[in-house]
N, C-alpha and C positions, 0 to 999 in steps of 0.2 A: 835634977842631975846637974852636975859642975860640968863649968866648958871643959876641964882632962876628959871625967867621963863619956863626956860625950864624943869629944875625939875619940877617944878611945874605942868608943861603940862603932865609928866610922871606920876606924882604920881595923878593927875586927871585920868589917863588911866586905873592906878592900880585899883582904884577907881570904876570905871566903869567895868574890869572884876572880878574886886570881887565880887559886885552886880548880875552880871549876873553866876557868878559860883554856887552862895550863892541861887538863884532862881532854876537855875535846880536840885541842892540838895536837895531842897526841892521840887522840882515838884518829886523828884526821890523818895525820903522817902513818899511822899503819895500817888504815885501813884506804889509803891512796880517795880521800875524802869522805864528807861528812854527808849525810842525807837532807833535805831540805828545813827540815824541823833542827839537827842540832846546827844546821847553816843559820838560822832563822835564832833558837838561842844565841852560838857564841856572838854574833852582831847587838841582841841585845844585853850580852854583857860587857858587849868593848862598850856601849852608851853609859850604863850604869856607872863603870869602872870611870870611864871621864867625868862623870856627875859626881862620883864620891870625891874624887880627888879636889875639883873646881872647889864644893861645899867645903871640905877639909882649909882649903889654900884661902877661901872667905872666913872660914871662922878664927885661922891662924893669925892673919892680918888683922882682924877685927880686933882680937885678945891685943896683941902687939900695938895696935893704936887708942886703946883705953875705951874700944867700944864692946857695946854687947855682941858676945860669938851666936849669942842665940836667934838675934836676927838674922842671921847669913839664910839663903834658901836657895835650895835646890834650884839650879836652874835649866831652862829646856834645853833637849840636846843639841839645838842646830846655836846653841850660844855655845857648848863646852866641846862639842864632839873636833876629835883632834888638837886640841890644844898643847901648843907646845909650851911646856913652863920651864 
């Protein structure tokens, strides 16, 4: 697959946990919160969602400086959780 492709497969990912973060939020808001299990998801999709993005912001840069996007890799959450880009 081509580095678009593959963005493209990534920011479909995005895509998909933002949908599903955007649900338990509001399952949370009306049901005045979430039980421990979807407390226990949406957390691991705020990690995910910082992991897509980071991957995404490495393979974009790497295109942009004439290297390969395919070396970029995922990296562990206590590198990406919270980043502010």
């Amino acid at each position: 697959m081509n580095a678009v492709g593959r963005n493209d497969e990534i920011l479909d990912t995005i895509g998909a946990l933002v949908a599903e973060e955007r649900a338990l939020r509001n399952r949370s808001s009306r049901n005045l919160g979430l039980g421990d299990t979807e407390q226990e998801r949406l957390r691991a999709v705020e990690v995910q969602l910082d992991q897509c993005w980071d991957l995404l912001r490495q393979r974009r840069a790497k295109s942009e400086f004439g290297e390969n996007p395919d070396e970029a890799a995922v990296r562990p959450p206590g590198e990406v959780e919270g980043y502010q880009g």
